[in-house]
N, C-alpha and C positions, 0 to 999 in steps of 0.2 A: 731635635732642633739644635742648631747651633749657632754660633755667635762670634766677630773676628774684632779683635781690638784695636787699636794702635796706641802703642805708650812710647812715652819721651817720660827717661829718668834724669836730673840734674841732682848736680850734688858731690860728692865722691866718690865717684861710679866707674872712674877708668884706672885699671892700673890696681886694681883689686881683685880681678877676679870675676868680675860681676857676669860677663855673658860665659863664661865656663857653666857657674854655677846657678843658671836662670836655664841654661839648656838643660843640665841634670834636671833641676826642677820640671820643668817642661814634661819632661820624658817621662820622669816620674810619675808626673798626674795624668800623661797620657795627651797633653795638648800640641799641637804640631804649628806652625809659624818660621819666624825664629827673630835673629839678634843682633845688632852690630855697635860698635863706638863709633860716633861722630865725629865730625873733626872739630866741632862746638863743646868736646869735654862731657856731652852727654852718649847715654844710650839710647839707641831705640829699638822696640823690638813691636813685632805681629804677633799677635795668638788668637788661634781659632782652634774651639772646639764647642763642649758643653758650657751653657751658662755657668755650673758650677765650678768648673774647670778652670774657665778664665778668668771666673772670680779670685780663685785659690792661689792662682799664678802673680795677679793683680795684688792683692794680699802679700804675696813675698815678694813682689816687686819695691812695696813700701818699707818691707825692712832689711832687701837683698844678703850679699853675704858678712859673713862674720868683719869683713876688713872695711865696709861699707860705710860712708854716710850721706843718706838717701836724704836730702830734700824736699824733692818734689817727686808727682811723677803723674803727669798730666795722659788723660785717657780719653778715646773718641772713638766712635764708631769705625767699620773699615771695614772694608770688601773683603773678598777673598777666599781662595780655597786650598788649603795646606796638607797632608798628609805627612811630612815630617816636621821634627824642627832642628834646626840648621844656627850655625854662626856665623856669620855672612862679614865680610872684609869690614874695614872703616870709612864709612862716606863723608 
């Protein structure tokens, strides 16, 4: 079974590094989706994979990377079916 998210992080989130180091993660855990800045200073990214997976992701989303300071980071259900993950421009 699997499961696709959609998160919006605010906060300190651009100009850090943040979807470089959300895609490694990604990758790492093996979740596929992917990530972009907004032009609202937020990010947002998809993740679909394992319940667990997306939890784990969800989880380093709340404390992203080392230059970061994460806010918020609001989660909802969401379609989809992904087989990589990707950094996708800024909308």
């Amino acid at each position: 079974m699997t499961v696709t998210k959609h998160l919006v992080i605010s906060g300190r989130v651009q100009g850090v590094g943040y979807r470089f180091y959300m895609q490694r993660k990604a990758r790492e855990l093996g979740v596929a989706g992917w990530v972009r800045n907004r032009s609202d200073g937020t990010v947002e990214a998809v993740v679909h994979g394992r319940p667990e997976q997306v939890d784990a992701v969800v989880a380093w989303a709340r404390r992203g990377p080392p230059s970061a300071l994460v806010a918020d980071v609001r989660v909802a259900d969401a379609s989809g079916v992904f087989t990589t993950f990707e950094a996708r421009p800024t909308e």
